[in-house]
KOLGU-4560 file (N, C-alpha, C; in nm, 3 decimals, padded with zeros to 5 digits):
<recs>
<n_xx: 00.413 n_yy: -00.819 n_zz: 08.764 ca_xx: 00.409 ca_yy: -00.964 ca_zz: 08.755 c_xx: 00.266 c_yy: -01.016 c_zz: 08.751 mol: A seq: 1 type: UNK>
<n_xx: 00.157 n_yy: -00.951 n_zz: 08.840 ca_xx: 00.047 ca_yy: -00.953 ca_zz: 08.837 c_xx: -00.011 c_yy: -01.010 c_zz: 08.681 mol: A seq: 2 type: UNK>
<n_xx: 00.028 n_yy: -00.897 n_zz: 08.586 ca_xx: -00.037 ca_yy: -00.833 ca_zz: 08.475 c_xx: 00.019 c_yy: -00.983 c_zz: 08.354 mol: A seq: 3 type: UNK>
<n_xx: 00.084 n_yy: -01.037 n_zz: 08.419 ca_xx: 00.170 ca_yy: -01.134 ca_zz: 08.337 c_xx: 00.132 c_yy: -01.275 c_zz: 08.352 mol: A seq: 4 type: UNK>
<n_xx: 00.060 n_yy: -01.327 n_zz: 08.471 ca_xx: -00.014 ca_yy: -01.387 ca_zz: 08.578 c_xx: -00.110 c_yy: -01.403 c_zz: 08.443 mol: A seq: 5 type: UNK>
<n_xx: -00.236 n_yy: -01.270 n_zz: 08.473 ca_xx: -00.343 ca_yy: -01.263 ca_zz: 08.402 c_xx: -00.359 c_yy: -01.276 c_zz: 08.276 mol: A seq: 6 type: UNK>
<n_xx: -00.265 n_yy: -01.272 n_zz: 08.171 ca_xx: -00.249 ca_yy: -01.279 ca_zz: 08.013 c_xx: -00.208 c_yy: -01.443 c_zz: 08.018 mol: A seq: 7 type: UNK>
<n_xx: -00.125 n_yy: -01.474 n_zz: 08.101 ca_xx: -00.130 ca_yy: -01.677 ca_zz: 08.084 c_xx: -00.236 c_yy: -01.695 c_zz: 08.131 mol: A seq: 8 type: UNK>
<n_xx: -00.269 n_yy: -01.681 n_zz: 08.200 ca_xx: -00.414 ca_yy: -01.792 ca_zz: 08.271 c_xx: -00.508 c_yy: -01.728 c_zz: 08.143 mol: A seq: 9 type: UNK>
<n_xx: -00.533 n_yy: -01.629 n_zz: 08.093 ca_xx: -00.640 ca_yy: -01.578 ca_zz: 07.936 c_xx: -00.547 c_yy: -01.706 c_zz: 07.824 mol: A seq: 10 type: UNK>
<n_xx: -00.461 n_yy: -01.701 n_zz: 07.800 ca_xx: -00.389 ca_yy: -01.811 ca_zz: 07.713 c_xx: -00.421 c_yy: -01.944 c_zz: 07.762 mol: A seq: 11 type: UNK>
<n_xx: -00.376 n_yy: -01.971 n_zz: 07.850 ca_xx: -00.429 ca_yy: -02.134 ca_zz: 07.914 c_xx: -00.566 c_yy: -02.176 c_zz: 07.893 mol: A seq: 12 type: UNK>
<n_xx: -00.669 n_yy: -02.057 n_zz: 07.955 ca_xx: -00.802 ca_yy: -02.106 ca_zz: 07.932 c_xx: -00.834 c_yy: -02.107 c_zz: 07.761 mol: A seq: 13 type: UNK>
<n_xx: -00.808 n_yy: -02.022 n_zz: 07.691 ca_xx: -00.851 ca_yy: -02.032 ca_zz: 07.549 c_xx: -00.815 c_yy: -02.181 c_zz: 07.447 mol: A seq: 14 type: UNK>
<n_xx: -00.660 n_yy: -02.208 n_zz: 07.480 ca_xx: -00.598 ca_yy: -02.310 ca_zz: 07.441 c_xx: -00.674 c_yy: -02.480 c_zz: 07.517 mol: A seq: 15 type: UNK>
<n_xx: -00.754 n_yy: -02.424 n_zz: 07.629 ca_xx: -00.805 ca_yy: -02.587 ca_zz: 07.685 c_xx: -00.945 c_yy: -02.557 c_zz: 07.581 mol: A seq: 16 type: UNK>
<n_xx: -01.012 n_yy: -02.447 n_zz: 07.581 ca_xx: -01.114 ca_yy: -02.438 ca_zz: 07.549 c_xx: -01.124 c_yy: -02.471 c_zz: 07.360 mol: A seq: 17 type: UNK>
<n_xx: -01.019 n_yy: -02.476 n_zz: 07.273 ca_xx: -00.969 ca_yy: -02.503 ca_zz: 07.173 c_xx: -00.975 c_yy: -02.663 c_zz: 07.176 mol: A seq: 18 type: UNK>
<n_xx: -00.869 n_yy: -02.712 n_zz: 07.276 ca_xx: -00.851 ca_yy: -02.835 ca_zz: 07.278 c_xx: -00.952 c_yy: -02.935 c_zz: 07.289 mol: A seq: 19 type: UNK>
<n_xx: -01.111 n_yy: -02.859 n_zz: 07.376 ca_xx: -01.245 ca_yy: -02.946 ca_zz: 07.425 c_xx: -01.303 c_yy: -02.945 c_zz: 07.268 mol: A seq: 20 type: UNK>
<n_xx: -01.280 n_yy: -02.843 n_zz: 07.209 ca_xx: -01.356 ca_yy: -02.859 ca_zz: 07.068 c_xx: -01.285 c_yy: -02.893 c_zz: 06.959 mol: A seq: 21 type: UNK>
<n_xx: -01.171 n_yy: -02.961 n_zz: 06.961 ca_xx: -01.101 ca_yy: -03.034 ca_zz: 06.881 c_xx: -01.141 c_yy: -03.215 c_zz: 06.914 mol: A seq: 22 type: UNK>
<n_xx: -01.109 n_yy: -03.205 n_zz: 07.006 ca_xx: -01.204 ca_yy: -03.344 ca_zz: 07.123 c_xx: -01.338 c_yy: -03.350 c_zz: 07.085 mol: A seq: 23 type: UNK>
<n_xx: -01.402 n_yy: -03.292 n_zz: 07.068 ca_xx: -01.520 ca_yy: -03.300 ca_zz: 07.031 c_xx: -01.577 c_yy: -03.328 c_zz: 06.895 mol: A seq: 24 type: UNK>
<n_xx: -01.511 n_yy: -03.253 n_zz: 06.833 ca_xx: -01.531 ca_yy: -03.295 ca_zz: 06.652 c_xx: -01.470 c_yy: -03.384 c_zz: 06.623 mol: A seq: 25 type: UNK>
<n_xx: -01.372 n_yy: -03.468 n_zz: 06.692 ca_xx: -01.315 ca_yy: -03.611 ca_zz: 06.675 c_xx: -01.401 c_yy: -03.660 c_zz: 06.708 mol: A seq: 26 type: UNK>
<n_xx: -01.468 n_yy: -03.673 n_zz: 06.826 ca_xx: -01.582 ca_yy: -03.776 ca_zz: 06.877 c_xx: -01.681 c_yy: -03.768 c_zz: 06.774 mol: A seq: 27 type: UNK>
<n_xx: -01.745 n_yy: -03.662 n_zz: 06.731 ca_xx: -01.882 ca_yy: -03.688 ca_zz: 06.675 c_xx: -01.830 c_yy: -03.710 c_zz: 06.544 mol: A seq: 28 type: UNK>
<n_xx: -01.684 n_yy: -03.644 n_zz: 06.477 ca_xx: -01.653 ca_yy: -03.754 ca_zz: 06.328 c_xx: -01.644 c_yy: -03.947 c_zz: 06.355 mol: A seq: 29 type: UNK>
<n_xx: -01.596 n_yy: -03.981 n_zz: 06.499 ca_xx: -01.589 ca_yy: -04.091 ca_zz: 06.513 c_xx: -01.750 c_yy: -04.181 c_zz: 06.484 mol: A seq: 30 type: UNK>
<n_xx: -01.808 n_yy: -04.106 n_zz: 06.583 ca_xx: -01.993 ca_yy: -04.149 ca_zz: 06.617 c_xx: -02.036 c_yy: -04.155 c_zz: 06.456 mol: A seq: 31 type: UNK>
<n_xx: -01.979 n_yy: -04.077 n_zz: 06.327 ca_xx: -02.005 ca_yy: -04.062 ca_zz: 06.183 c_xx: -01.977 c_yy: -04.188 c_zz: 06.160 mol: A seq: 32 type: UNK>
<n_xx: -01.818 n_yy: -04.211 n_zz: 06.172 ca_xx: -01.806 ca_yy: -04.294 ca_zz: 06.132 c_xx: -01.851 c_yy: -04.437 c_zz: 06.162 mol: A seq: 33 type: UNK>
<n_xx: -01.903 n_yy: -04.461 n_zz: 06.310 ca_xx: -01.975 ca_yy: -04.574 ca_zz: 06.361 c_xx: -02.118 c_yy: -04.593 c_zz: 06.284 mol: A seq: 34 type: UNK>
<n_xx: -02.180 n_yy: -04.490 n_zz: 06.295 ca_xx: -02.292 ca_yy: -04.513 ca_zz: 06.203 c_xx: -02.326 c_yy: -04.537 c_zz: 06.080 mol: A seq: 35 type: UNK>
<n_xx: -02.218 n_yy: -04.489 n_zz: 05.982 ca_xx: -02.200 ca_yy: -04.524 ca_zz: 05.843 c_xx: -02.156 c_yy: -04.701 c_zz: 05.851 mol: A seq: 36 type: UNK>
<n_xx: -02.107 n_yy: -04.740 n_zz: 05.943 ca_xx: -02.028 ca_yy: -04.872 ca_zz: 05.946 c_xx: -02.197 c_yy: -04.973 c_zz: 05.976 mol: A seq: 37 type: UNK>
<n_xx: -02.262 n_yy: -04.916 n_zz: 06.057 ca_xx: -02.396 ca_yy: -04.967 ca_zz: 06.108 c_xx: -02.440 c_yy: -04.995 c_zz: 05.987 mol: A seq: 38 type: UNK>
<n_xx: -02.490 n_yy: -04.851 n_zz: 05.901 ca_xx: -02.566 ca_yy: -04.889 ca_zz: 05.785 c_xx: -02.535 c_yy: -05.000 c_zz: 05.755 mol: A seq: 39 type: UNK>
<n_xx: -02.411 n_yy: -04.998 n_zz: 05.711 ca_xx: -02.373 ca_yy: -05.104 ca_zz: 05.585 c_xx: -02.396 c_yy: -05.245 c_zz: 05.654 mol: A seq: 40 type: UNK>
<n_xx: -02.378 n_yy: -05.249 n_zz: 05.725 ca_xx: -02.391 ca_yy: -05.367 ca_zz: 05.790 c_xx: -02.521 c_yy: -05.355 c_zz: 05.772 mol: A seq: 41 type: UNK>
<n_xx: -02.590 n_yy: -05.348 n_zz: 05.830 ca_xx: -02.759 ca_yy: -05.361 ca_zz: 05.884 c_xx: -02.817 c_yy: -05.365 c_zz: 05.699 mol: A seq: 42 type: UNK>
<n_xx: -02.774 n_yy: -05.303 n_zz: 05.583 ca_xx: -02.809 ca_yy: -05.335 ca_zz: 05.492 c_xx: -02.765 c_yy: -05.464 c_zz: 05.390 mol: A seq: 43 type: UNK>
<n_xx: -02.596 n_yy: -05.488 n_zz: 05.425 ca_xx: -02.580 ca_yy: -05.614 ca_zz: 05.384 c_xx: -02.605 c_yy: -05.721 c_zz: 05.459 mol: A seq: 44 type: UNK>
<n_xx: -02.714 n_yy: -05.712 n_zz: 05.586 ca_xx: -02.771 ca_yy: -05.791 ca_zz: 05.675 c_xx: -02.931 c_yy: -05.816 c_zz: 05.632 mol: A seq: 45 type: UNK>
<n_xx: -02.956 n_yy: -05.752 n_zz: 05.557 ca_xx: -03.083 ca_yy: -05.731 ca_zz: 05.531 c_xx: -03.179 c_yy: -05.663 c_zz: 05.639 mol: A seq: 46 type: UNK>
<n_xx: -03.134 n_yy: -05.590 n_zz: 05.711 ca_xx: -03.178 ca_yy: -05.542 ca_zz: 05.849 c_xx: -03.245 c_yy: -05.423 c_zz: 05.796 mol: A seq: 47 type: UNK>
<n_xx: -03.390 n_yy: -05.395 n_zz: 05.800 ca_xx: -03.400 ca_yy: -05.326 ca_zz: 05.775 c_xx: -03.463 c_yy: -05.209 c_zz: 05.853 mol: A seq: 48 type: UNK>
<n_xx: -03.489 n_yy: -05.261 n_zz: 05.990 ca_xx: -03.559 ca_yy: -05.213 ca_zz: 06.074 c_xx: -03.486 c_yy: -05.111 c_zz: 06.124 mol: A seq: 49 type: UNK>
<n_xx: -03.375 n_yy: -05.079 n_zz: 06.174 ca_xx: -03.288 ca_yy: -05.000 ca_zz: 06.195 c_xx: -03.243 c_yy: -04.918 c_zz: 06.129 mol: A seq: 50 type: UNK>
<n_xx: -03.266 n_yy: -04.894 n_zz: 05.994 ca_xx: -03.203 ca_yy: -04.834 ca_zz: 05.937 c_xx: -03.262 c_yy: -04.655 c_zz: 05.952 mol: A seq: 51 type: UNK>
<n_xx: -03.402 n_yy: -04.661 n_zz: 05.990 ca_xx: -03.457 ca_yy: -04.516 ca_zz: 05.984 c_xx: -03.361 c_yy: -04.457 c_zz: 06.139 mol: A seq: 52 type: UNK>
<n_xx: -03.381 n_yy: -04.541 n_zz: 06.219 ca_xx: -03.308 ca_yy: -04.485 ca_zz: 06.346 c_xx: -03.153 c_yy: -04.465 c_zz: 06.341 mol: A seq: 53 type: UNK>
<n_xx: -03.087 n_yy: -04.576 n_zz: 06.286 ca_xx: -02.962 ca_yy: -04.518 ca_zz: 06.199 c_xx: -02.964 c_yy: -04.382 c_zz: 06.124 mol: A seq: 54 type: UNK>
<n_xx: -03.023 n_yy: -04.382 n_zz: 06.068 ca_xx: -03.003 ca_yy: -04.207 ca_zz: 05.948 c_xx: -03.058 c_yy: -04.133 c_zz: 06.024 mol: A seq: 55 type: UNK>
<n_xx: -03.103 n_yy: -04.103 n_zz: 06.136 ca_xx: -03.162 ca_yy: -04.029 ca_zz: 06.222 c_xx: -03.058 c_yy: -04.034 c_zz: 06.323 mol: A seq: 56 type: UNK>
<n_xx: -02.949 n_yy: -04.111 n_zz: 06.397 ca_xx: -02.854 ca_yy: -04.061 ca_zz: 06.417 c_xx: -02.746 c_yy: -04.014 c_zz: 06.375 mol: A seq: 57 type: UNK>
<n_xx: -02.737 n_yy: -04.076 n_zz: 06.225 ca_xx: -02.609 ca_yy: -04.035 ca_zz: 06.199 c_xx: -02.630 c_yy: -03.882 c_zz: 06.146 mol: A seq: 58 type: UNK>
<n_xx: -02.781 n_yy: -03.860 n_zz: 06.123 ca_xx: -02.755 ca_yy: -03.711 ca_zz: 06.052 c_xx: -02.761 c_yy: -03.573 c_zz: 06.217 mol: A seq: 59 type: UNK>
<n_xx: -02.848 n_yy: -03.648 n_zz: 06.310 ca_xx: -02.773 ca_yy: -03.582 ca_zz: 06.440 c_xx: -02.656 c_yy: -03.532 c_zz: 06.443 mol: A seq: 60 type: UNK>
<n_xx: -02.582 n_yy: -03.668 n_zz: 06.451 ca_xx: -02.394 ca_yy: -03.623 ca_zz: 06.493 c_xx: -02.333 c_yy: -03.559 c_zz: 06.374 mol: A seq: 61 type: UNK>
<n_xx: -02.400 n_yy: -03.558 n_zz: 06.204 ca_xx: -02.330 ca_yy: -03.456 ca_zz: 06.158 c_xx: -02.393 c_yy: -03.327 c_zz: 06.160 mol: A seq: 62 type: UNK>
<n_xx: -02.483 n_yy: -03.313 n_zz: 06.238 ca_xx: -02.563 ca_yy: -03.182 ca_zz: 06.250 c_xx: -02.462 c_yy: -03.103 c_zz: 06.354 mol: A seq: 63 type: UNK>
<n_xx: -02.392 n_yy: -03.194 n_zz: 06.435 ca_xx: -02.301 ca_yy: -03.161 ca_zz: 06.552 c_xx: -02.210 c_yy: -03.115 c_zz: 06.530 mol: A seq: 64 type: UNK>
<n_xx: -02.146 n_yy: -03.192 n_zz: 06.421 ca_xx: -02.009 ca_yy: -03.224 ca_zz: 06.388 c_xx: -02.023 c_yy: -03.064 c_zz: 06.296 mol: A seq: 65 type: UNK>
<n_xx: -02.082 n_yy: -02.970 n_zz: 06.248 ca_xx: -02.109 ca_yy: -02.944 ca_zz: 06.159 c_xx: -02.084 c_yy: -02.791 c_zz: 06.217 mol: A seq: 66 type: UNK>
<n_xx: -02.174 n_yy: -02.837 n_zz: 06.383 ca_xx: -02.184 ca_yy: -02.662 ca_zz: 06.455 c_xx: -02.060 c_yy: -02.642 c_zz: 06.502 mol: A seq: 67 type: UNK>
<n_xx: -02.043 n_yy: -02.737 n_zz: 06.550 ca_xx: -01.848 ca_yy: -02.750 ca_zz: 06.598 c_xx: -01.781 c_yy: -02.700 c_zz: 06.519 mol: A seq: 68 type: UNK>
<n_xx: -01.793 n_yy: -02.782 n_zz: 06.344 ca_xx: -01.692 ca_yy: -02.669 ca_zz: 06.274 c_xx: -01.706 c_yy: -02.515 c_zz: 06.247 mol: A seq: 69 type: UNK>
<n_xx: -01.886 n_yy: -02.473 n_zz: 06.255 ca_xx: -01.850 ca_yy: -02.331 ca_zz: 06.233 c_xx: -01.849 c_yy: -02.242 c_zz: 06.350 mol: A seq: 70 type: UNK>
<n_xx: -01.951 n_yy: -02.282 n_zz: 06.533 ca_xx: -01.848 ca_yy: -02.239 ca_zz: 06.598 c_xx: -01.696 c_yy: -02.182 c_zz: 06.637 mol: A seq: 71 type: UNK>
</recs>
């Protein structure tokens, strides 16, 4: 029973550890998508000051989004 114990709890942990990096590449596709929404704004605002710090995050979170998928 032991031996049966130890093969679920190896299944349980793999499947949470699956689930944190499914969670995770949602978040940083979300953070994508917030920042693409920024641009546009901040450019049909004429904003232009923001925009280098914009593309400097958004290419962060797909630098993220990116290790997540090949992790």
């Amino acid at each position: 029973m032991e031996d049966l114990d130890e093969r679920l709890s190896g299944v349980s942990s793999c499947n949470c550890e699956l689930d944190a990096r499914i969670a995770c590449f949602c978040i940083e596709n979300y953070e994508i998508a917030a920042y693409n929404s920024l641009l546009v704004l901040a450019e049909a605002g004429g904003f232009q000051d923001p925009e280098r710090v914009l593309k400097q995050n958004l290419s962060e979170e797909e630098a993220m989004a990116n290790w997540l998928k090949e992790t």
